[in-house]
C-alpha positions as CSV (number, residue, x, y, z in Angstrom):
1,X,17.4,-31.9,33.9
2,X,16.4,-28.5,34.8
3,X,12.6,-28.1,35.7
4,X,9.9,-26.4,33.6
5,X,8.6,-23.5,35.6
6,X,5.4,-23.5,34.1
7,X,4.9,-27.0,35.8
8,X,4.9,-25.1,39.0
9,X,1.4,-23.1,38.2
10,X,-1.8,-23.8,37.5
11,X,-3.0,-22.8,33.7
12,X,-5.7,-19.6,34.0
13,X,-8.3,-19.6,31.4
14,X,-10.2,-16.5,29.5
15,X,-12.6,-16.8,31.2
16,X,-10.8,-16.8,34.9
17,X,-8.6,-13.6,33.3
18,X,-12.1,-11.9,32.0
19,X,-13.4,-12.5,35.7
20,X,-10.9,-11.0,37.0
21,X,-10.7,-7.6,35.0
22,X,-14.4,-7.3,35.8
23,X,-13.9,-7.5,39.2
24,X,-11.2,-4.5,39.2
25,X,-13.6,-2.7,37.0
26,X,-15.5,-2.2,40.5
27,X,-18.9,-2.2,38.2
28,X,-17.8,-0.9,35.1
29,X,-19.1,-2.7,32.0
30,X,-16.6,-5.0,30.4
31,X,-17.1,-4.7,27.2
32,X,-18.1,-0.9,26.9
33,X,-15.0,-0.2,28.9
34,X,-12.5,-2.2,27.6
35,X,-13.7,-3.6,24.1
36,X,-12.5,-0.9,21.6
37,X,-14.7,-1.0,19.0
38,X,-12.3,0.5,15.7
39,X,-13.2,1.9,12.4
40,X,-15.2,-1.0,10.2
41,X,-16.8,-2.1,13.1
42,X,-13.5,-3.7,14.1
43,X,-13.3,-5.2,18.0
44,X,-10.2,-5.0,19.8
45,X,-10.4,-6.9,23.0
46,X,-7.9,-5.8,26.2
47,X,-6.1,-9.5,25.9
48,X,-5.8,-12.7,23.5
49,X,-5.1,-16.4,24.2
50,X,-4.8,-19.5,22.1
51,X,-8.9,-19.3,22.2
52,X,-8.7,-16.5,19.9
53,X,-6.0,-18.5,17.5
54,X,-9.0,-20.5,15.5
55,X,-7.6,-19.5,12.0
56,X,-4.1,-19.6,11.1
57,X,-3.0,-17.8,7.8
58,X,0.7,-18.6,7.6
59,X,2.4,-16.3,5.1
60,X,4.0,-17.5,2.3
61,X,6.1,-15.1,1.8
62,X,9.2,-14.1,4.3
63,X,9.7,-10.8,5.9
64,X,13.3,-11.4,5.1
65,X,12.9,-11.6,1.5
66,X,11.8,-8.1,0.8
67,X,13.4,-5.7,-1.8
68,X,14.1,-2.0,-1.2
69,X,12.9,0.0,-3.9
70,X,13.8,3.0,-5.1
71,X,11.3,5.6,-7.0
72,X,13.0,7.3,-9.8
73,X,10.5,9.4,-12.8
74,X,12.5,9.1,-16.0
75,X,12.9,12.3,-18.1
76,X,16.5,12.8,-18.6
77,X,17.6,9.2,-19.3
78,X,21.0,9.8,-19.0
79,X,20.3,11.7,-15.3
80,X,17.9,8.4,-14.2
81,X,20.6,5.6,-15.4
82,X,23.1,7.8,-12.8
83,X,20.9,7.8,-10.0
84,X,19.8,3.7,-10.8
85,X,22.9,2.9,-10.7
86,X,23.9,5.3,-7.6
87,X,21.1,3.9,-6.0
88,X,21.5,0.0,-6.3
89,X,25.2,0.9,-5.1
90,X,24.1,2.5,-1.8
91,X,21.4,-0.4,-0.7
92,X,18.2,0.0,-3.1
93,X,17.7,-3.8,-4.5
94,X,15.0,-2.9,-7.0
95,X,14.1,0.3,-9.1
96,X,10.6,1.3,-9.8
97,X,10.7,3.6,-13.1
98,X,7.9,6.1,-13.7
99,X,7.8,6.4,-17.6
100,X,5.2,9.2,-19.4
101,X,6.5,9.1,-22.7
102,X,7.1,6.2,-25.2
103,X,9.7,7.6,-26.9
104,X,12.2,7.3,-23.8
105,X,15.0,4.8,-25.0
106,X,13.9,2.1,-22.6
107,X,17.1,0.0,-24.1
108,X,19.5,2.7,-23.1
109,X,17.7,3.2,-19.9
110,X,18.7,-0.5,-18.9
111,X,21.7,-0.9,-20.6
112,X,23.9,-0.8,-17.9
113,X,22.2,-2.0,-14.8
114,X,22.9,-5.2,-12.8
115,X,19.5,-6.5,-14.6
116,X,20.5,-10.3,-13.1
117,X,20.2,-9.2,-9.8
118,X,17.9,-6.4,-10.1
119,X,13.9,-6.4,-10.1
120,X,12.7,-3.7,-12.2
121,X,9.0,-2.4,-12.1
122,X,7.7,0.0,-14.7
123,X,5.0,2.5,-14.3
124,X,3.4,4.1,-17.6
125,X,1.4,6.7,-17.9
126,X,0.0,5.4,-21.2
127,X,-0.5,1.3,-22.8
128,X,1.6,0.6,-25.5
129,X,1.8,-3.0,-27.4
130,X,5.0,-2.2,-28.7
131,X,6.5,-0.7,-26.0
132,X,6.2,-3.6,-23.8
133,X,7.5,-5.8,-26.0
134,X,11.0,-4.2,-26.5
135,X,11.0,-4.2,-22.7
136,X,10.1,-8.0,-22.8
137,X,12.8,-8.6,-24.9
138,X,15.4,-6.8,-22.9
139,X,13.8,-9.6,-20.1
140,X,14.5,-12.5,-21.8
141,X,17.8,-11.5,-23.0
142,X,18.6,-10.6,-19.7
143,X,16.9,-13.2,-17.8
144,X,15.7,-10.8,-15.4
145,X,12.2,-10.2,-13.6
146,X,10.3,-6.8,-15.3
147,X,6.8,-6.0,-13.9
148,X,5.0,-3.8,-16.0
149,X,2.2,-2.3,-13.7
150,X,-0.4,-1.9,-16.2
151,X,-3.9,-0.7,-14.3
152,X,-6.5,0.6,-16.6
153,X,-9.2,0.9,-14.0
154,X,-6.9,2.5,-11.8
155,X,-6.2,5.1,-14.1
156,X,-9.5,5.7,-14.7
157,X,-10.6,5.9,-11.3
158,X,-7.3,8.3,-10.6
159,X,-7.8,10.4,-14.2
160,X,-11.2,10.2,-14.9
161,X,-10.4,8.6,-18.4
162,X,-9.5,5.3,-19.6
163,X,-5.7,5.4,-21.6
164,X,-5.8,6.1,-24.9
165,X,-4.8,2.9,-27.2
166,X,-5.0,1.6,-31.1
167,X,-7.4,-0.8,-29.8
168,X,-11.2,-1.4,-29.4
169,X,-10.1,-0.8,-25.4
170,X,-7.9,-0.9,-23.0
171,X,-8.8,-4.6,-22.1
172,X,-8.2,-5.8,-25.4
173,X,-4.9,-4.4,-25.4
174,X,-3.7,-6.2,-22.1
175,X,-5.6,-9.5,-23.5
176,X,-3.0,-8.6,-26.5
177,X,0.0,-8.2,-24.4
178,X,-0.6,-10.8,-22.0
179,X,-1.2,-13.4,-25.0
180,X,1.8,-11.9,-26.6
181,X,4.5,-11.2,-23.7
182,X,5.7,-13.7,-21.1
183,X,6.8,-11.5,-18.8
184,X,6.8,-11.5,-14.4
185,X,3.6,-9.1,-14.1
186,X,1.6,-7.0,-16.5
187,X,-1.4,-5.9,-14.5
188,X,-1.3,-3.9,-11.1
189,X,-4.5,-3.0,-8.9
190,X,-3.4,0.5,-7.5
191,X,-5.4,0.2,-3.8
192,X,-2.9,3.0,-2.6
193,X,-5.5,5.5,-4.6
194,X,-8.2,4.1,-2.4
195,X,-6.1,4.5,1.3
196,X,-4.8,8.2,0.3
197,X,-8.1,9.4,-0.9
198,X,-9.6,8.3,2.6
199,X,-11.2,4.6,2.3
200,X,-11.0,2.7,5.2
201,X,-8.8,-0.6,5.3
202,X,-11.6,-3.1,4.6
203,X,-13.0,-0.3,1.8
204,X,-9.6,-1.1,0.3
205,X,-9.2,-4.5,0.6
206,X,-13.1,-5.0,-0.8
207,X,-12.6,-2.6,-3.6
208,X,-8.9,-3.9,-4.2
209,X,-10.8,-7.4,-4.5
210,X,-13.5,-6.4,-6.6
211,X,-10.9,-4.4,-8.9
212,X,-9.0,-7.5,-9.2
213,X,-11.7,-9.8,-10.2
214,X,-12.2,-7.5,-13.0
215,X,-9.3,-8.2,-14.9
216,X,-9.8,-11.9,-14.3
217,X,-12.9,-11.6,-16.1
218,X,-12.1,-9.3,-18.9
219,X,-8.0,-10.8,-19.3
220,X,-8.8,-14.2,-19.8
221,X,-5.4,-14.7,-21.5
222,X,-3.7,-13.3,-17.9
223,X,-1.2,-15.2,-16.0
224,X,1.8,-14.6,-13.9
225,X,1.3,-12.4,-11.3
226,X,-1.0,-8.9,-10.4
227,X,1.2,-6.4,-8.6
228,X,-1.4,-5.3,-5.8
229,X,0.5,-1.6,-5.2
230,X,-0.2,-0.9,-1.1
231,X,-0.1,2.2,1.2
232,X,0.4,1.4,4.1
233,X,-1.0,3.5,6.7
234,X,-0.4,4.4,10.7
235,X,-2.3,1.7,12.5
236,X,0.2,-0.8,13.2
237,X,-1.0,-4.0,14.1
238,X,-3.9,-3.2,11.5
239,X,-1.6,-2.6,8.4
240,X,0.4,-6.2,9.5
241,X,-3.4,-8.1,9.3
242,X,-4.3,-5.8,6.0
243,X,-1.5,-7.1,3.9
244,X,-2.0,-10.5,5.0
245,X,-6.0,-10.5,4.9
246,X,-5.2,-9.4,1.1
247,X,-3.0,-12.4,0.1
248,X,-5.6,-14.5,1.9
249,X,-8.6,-12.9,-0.1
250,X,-6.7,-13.2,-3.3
251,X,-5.4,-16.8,-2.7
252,X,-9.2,-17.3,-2.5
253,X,-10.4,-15.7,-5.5
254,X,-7.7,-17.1,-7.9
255,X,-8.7,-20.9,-6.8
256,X,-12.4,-19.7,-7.9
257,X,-10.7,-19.7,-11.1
258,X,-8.6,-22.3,-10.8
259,X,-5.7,-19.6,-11.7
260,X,-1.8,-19.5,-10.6
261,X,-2.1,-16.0,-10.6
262,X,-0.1,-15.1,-7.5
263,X,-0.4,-11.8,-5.7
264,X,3.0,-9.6,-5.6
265,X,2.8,-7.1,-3.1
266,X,4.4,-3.3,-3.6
267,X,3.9,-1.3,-0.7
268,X,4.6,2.5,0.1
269,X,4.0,4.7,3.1
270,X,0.8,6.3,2.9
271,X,0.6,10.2,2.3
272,X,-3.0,10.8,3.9
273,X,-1.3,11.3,7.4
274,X,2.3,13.1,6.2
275,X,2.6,16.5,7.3
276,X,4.2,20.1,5.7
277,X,5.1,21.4,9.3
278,X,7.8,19.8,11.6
279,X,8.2,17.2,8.5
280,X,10.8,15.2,10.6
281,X,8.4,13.6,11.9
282,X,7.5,12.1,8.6
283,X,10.3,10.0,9.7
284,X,9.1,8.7,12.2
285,X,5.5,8.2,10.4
286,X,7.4,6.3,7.2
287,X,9.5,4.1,9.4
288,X,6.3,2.6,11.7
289,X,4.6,2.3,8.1
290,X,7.5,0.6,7.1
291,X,7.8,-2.2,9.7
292,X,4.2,-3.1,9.0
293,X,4.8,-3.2,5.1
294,X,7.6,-5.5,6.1
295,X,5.7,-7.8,8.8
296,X,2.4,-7.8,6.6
297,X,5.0,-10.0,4.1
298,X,5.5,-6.8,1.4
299,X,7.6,-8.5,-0.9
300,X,9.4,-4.9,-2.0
301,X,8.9,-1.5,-0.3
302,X,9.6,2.2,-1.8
303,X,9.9,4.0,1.0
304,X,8.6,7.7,0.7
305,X,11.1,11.0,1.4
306,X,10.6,13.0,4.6
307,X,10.5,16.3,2.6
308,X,8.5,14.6,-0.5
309,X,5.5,16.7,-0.2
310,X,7.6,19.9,-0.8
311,X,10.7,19.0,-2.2
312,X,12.1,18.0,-5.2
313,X,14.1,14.9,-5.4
314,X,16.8,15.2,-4.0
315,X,20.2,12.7,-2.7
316,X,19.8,13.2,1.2
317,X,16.1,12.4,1.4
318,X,16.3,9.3,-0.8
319,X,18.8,8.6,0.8
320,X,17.5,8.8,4.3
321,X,14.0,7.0,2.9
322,X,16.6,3.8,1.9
323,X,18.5,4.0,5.0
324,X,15.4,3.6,7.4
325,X,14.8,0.2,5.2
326,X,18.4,-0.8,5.2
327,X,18.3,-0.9,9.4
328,X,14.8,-2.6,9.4
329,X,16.8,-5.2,7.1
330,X,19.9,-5.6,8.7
331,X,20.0,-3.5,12.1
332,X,16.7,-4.8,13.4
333,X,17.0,-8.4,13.4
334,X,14.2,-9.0,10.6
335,X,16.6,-10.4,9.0
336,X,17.0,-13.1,11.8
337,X,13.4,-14.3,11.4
338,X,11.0,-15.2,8.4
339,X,8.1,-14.2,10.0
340,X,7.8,-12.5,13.1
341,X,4.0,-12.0,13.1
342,X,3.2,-15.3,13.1
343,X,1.9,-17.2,16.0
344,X,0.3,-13.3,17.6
345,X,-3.3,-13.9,18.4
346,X,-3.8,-10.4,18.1
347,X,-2.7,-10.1,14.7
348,X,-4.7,-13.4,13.2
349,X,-8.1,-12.2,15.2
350,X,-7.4,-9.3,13.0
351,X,-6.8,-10.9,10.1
352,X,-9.5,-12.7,10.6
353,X,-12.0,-10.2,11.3
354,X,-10.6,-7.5,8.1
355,X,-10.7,-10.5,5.8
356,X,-13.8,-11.7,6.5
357,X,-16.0,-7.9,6.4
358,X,-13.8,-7.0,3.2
359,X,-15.2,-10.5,1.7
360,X,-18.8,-9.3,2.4
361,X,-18.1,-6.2,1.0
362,X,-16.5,-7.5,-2.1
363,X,-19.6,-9.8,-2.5
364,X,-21.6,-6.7,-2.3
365,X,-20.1,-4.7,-5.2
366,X,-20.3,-8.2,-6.9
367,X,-24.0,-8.8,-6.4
368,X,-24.8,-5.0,-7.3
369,X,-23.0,-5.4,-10.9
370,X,-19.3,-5.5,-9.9
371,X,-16.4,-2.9,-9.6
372,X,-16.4,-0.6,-12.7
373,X,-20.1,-0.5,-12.7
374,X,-20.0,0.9,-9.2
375,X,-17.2,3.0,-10.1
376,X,-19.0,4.5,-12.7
377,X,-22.2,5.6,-11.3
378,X,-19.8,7.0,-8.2
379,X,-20.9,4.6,-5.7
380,X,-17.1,4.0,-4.6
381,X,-16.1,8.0,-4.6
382,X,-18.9,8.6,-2.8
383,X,-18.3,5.4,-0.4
384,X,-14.7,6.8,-0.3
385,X,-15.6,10.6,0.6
386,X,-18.0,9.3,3.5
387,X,-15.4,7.8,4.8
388,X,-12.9,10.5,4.2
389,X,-15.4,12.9,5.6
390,X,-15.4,11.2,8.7
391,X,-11.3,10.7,9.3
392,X,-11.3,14.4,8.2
393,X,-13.9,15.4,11.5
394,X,-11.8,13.0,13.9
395,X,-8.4,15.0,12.7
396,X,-10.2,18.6,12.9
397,X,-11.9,18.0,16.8
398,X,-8.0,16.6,18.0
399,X,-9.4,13.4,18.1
400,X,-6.8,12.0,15.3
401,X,-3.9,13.1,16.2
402,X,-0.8,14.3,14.1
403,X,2.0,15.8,16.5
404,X,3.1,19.1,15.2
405,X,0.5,19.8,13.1
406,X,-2.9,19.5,15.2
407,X,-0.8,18.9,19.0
408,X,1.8,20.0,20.2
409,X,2.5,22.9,17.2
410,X,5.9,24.6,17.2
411,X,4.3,28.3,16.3
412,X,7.5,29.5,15.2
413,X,7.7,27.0,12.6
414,X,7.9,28.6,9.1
415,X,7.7,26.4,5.9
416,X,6.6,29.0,2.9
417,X,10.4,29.7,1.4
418,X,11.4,25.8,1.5
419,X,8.7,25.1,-0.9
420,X,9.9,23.7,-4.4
421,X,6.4,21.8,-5.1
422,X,2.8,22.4,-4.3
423,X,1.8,20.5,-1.5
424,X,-1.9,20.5,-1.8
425,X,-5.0,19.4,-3.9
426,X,-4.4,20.3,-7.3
427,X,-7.3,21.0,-9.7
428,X,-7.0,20.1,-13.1
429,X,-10.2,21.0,-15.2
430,X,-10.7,18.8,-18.0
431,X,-13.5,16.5,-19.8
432,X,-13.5,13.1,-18.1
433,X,-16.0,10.3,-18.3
434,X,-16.2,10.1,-14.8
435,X,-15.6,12.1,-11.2
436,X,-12.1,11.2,-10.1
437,X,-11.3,10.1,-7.2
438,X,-9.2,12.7,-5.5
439,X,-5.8,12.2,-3.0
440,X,-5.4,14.3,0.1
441,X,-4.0,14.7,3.3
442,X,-6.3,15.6,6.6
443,X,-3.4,18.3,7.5
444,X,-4.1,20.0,4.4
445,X,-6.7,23.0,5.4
446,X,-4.7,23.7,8.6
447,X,-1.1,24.2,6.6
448,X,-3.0,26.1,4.0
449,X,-4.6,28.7,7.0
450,X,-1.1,28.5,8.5
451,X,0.9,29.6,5.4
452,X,-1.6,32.1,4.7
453,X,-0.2,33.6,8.3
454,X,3.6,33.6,7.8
């Protein structure tokens, strides 16, 4: 029987291993030199043991169960069945349709996909009773899983205005759906507004939370699941515990009601940190943000396009954007393992820690009236902007770095005749009940001087 190495020497404790790094410090203070203490108050430590493994979340989900999703706006209906279809055929396993108008032929839009194979999420841009019962129908018919991301607070906290309905409100209508339709999800909480308008990751998760609890108390008729729709931002380890710390938070929060609600994770890159100038690396951005969406337990993922921020859609970046998912599935062994995370130290002392300050914020925003009150007087936007404000400083003085854009600049780098969209901040004046939360990236000001130079 061959012997067990480990037999051969002695266990070292923390505390032996702490001793230790203090003494080659040679003075230096342990924990102001080595403790990193991140955004939200956050503290990283240099190592972790089995000390630091108190809490165990296991994830019910399984990294190798996620769907690659493909974006696709609906205008031409004829142009979006071809590129479904085109899509599913070249590796995408789900479609996310973006729908602004009511009068698109939703039956002849799904008429010819593999719908038994196929998970299909919709994304209006108005609430319409009648609408989502056609689409309901095509469901049951089909037997296939629709989510219909419905998220009037969302919307208002995006627009400025609630949508515009037959009825008293907007939660009366979803009480009428979900009373009415029996389909996989109806309500979404869009906390990808809250990452790419600056909040920090607890700031999202509280907020997410708080925005969720909402609809439990004003959709008493909800079931099924809430589609929580995630961006997923650059900090690696910390994106893995965010997605994790929200499923934990949720699971907690639906018991309180004694609900099977179940939380249905769709994540996407974020686009606070993408960049106009040497946009390659976007690439390399996407694909990090990727692996965390897929290692937090995402259960689909719509990856975003390199070039996405100035050009139109187009085959060879969708393409590319499903291709980086395709080798995390099947090239990088992630399909070998259900969950790599688990069992990391690191990752559940982060868990741990985000879960628990994004509870005492949510119970703040609870005590002090709850979400849309807060939302309404602009206690979150201006919560948001702080925090913003402060990523925004850390990008201008170099100390948030994006290569290419505030390091390591390639001067002769010219971008103005490749534009096809407009890559910035646009201002759209109209009446709203409230201030609007507002997406942008930190590169913005310095592509905006630098185009102003070609």
């Amino acid at each position: 029987m061959a012997a067990n190495l480990f037999d051969d020497f002695d266990p070292i404790s923390p505390k032996q291993w702490k001793q230790k790094i203090q003494f080659e410090l040679n003075g230096a203070d342990y924990n102001d030199t080595l403790i990193w203490n991140a955004p939200d108050d956050i503290k990283v430590k240099p190592f972790y043991t089995d000390e630091d493994y108190t809490k165990v979340y296991p994830l019910k989900t399984k990294a190798t169960d996620f769907k690659i999703c493909q974006n696709i706006y609906v205008f031409d209906v004829e142009k979006s069945i071809e590129r479904a279809l085109n899509s599913l055929k070249r590796g995408a396993e789900s479609i996310r349709f973006t729908i602004d108008d009511d009068s698109i032929a939703i039956e002849k839009l799904l008429e010819q996909l593999p719908l038994e194979t196929c998970t299909v999420y919709f994304h209006f841009s108005f609430i319409s009773i009648d609408f989502v019962k056609r689409i309901e129908a095509i469901s049951r018919t089909r037997k296939t899983n629709f989510y219909c991301t419905l998220d009037p607070i969302g919307h208002l906290a995006k627009e400025g205005n609630w949508f515009k309905t037959n009825e008293k409100n907007n939660f009366e209508t979803l009480n009428l759906l979900s009373k009415e339709t029996n389909i996989a999800g109806l309500v979404s909480v869009n906390l990808a507004l809250y990452q790419n308008a600056g909040a920090t990751i607890v700031q999202q998760i509280g907020y997410c939370l708080s925005h969720a609890n909402e609809y439990f108390n004003r959709i008493p008729s909800l079931k099924k699941a809430i589609v929580f729709e995630v961006a997923v931002g650059s900090n690696y380890f910390f994106e893995i515990a965010k997605l994790r710390a929200i499923r934990l938070l949720f699971e907690i929060l639906a018991k309180e009601y004694d609900s099977k609600i179940t939380c249905h994770i769709l994540a996407s890159p974020t686009k606070r940190n993408k960049t106009l100038y040497d946009f390659n690396l976007n690439l390399l951005r996407t694909t990090t943000e990727c692996m965390s969406a897929v290692l937090g337990g995402a259960n689909a993922i719509a990856n975003l396009p390199y070039d996405s921020l100035y050009h139109k859609d187009n085959e060879f970046g969708d393409r590319l954007a499903r291709n980086q998912l395709l080798l995390l599935k099947k090239e990088s062994y992630f399909d070998k393992v259900n969950n790599p995370a688990d069992g990391s130290y690191y990752i559940e002392n982060l868990t741990n820690q985000i879960a628990e300050k994004a509870l005492v914020l949510f119970k703040d925003i609870e005590k002090n009236g709850g979400f849309l009150k807060q939302l309404n007087e602009g206690v979150i936007k201006r919560k948001i902007q702080e925090s913003a404000d402060k990523e925004q400083e850390l990008f201008d003085s170099g100390k948030e770095i994006l290569v290419g854009t505030n390091k390591y600049r390639n001067t002769e780098d010219r971008m103005k005749a490749d534009l096809e969209l407009f890559p910035f901040v646009k201002i759209k004046p109209r009446k709203t009940l409230i201030t609007p939360l507002i997406e942008k990236r930190v590169a913005e000001k310095t592509e905006q001087e630098r185009l102003s130079k070609e």
